[in-house]
Every structure is written in C-alpha cells, then in structure tokens.
N, C-alpha and C positions, 0 to 999 in steps of 0.2 A: 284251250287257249294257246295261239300261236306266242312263241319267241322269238323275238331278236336276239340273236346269238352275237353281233356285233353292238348293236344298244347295250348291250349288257356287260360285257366286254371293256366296253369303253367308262360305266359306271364302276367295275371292280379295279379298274385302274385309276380311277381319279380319287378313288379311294384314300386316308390317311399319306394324302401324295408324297407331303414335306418329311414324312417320318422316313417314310419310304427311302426314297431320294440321298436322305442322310446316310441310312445305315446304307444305299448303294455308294456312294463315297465314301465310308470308310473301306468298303470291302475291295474296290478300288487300292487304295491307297496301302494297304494290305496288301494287294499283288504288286504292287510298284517297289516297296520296300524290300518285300520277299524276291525278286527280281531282279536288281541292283546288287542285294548282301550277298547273296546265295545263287542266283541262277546264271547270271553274268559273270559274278566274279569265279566264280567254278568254273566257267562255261558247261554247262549244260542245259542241251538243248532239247527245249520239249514239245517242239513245232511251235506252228501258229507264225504270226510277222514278230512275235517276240523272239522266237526260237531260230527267225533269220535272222535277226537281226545282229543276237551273238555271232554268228556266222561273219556278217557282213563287215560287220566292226572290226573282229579277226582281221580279216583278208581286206580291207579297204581303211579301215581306222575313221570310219564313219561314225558320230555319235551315233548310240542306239536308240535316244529316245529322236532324234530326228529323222530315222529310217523309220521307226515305228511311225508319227505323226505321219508322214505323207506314204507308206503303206495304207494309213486307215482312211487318210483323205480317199485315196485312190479305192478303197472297197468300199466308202461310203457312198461315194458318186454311183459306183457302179450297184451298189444296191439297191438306188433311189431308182432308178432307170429301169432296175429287174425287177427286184419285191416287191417296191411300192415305196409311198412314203410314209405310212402308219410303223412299218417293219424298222422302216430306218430309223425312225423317230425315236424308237426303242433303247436304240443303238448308240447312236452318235454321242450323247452326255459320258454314258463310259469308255467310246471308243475312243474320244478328244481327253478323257480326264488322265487315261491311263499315262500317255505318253508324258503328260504335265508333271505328272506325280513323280516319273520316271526319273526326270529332268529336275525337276524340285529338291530330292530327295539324291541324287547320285554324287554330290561329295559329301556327305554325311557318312552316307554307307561305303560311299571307297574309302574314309576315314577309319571306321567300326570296325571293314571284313577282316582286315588282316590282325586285331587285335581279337578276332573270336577263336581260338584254339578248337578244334576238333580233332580225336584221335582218329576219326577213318573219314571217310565218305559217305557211309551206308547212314553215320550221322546225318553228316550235311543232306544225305538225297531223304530222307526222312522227316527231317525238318520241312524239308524246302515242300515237300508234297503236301505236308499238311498244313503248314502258313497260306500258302498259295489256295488250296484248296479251301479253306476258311472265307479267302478274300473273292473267292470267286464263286463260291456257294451262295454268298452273300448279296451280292449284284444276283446271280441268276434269282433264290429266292422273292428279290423284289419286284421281277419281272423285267430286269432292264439284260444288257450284254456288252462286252468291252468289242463287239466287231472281231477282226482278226477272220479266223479260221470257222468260226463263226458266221460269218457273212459267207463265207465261200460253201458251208458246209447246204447251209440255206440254198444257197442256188446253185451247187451240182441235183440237191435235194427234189427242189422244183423244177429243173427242165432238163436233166437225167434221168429224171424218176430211180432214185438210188435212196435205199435207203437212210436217215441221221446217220446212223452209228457209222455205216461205211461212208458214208460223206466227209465226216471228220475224219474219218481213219485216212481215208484219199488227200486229203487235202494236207494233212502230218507226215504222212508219211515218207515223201520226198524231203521234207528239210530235215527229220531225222535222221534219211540216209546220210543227206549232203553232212549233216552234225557230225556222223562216223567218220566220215570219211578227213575232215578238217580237224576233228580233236581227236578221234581213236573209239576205237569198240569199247572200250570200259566208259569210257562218258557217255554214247549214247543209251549203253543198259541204265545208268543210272538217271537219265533224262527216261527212260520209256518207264522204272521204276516211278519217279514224281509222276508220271500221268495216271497210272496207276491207282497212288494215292490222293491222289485229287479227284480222281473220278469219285471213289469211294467215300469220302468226306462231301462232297459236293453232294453225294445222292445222301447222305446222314442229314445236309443241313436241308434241301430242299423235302425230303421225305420226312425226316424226323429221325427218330428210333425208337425200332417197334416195342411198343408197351406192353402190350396186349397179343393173343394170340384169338384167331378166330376158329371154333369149331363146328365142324361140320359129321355129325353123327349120325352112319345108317345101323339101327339096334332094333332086332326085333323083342327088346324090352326097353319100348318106349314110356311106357308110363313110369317102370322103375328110374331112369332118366331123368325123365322130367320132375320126379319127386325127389330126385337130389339135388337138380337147379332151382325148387321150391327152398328147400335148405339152405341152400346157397345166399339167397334171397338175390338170383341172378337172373336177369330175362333172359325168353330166348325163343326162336321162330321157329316157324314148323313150315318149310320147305314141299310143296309135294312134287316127287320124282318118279322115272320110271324105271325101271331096268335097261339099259341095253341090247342086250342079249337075254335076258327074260324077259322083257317085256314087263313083268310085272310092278305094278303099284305099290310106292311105298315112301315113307315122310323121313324127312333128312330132318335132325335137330342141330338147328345153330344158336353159336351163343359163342358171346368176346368173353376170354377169362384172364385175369392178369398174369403176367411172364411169370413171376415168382409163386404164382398157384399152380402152375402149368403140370410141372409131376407129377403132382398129386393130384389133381383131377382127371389126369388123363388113364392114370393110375388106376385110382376108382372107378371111372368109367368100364375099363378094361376086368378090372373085379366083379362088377355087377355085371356084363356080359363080354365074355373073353373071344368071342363069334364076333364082334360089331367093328362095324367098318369105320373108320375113322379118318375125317384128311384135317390137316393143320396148317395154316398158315400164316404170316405175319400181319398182324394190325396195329397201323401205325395213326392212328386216330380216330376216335370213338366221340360221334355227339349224340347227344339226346338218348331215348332207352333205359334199360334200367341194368345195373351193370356192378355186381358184388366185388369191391377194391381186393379183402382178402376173405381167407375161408373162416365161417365165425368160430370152428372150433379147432383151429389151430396158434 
C-alpha cells in the first residue's frame, strides 16, 4: 500500500491545532521576554535578525522590535517566492508574533532589568540560553518557526545544497563577527555561549530525555541471555547479522532497559559472558513491546 507522505503530513499537523498554537505563543513570548530582559539589555548577540538588530539599535537607535518586524516582512516575501507557500505558512504566526511580543513587553523589561542584580555574566549568559531556549524549543516542538535565520538557513539549504547545520552556521556567523566587533570579544563569547545552550535545551525539549537505553548484544551465550530477559520479564529481538570481516552468521540480542537499571544489567551481561560484544545507545521513547520498568530483584 502506497503513501501520501504529503496527505499525511498535512493530517499530523491539523492535529490538536489550537493546543498546539497555544503552547507555540507561549514559547514565543518566552523568547520576547528573554530578549528584552537579557539579551538586549546585555547586548548580546546571538545572530539571527534578533542579534542585528541589537547591532542596529546600537549604532542607529532604531527600535529593535521594528527592525525585526520588517527584517521578517522582508524574509517572508522572499520565502514565499523560494520555498513555497506551505513552508511560509509554518512560519509567518511566529515570525509576526515575535516582534509584537518584543514590542509589547519592552517597557516592562527595560523597567525589571536594572532592578535584577547579577554577580557575573556567566549568570546572565546562562539564564538567557536557557529561557530562550525553552521558548524556542517550544515553537519548534509544535512544528511552527519564528523565521529569522531560519528562513535563510532553509534557502542557502535548498539552492546551495549546503548542509542545516552549516546553513545556520553561515547565515550567524557574520552578525556575530559584526556583534565583536560593536560590543567587544567578551560579549560575543558569551552570545556564542547562549547559542550553545539553546541548542542543547532545544534538542532536550524537542527529543526529550533519554529514558531508556537501547541494547544491542553479540554473545555467543545467547540462551544464557535471554533467560535473564525472561527474569527480567523484558522483551527483546533477535536481530540476524553478519560478520564483516568474518562473514560469519550470527543474532544480535536487543532490548530497551531503564537508565537507572543500566549498571547493573550491563554488569550482568558482561558477568554471564565477559567475551560479548555490546553497543549502547540512547532511547528516548519506547511505544508498545514489552519493557521491565525496574529489576524485580533489586
């Protein structure tokens, strides 16, 4: 049976919409706040048209939330024309809310910042990377995007043929110089710091964290094995593989065990045969299967 990869697509997104929606305006509104308190009023710059925009303000005394608004204007047009208009679609609600919120909330927080005491910076740029990062975990998890660097990252992406990562990297990395060069080397470390930590929180909230560990067992005492995941009262699959470089035939035993059993089963494993090849790696959600939470006799 053939799929629509686009049918389908378009059902997992019309999905729980309004929930959706919601929690992408908070997470929004979260980077607007975080933004203003902390990343403006620092100045530090962590690319994107946010991270010109401090720039801009600087050296021109331009509002930032109205350089951002017609930065986003101006990448949205140009997206619609490049990507499509399904991509934009995606796009446009947080790349329009951002600036609002910006703009909403900027005498509130120029009120707040100077009453927040911090003893360093490494404070502030640690805060700031992981508020920020919450708010925009949040928005990508939903499937939506605030635009920005983003958009651009997207179409070096498609008519470059450049990979994501270096896409973004390209498209940051010039208003981080230009950031150095306007506020000083110690601001843009701790603006490359916040990307950093945003990366790392953003891939927490869209991945999760990991629960579980997945095992992957070559033992040539496979029955002993598998009568300890009978114990266990744990499923777990029998793999057929081949050697490599032997050539030879032989069944890989996998099985999800929980993070906090992990020691000790890997433990035991390595007890029952000290010979057996073992690879581990993280699992970060488990449906359906049968799947022992702890060991029953510990």
């Amino acid at each position: 049976m053939k799929f629509d990869y686009k049918e389908l697509a378009e059902i997992v997104r019309s999905k729980n919409f309004w929930p959706r929606l919601l929690i992408m305006v908070i997470g929004v509104f979260i980077m607007a706040v975080t933004y203003n308190l902390f990343l403006l009023h620092y100045e530090l710059v962590t690319g994107g048209t946010s991270g010109l925009a401090i720039i801009i303000t600087d050296l021109f005394e331009i509002s930032p939330a109205l350089f951002i608004f017609i930065a986003e204007l101006f990448l949205l047009v140009l997206s619609f024309f490049l990507l499509g208009a399904k991509t934009t679609g995606m796009t446009i609600i947080g790349a329009l809310l951002f600036p609002f919120f910006i703009s909403l909330t900027s005498n509130f927080c120029a009120d707040l910042a100077p009453k927040l005491n911090f003893d360093s910076m490494i404070i502030v740029t640690l805060i700031s990377g992981i508020l920020f990062g919450i708010g925009s975990g949040l928005v990508y998890k939903m499937g939506y995007s605030t635009g920005g660097s983003d958009i651009l990252m997207q179409i070096i992406n498609k008519y470059m043929h450049i990979s994501s990562g270096v896409s973004l990297f390209l498209s940051n990395v010039f208003i981080i110089i230009l950031g150095a060069f306007v506020f000083g080397l110690n601001k843009a470390i701790y603006g490359i710091i916040i990307i950093v930590i945003n990366s790392i929180i953003v891939d927490k909230i869209l991945l999760g964290i990991s629960t579980s560990k997945v095992f992957y067992i070559s033992t040539k005492k496979q029955e002993e094995i598998k009568g300890l995941l009978e114990t266990l009262k744990t499923g777990h699959t029998i793999i057929k593989a081949e050697g490599g470089n032997s050539k030879s035939r032989t069944d890989l035993i996998m099985c999800v065990i929980n993070n906090r059993d992990y020691y000790m089963f890997k433990n035991v494993v390595q007890q029952v045969d000290p010979e057996a090849f073992i690879i581990i790696t993280d699992c970060y959600e488990v449906y359906g299967g049968k799947r022992k939470e702890t060991f029953p006799f510990i």
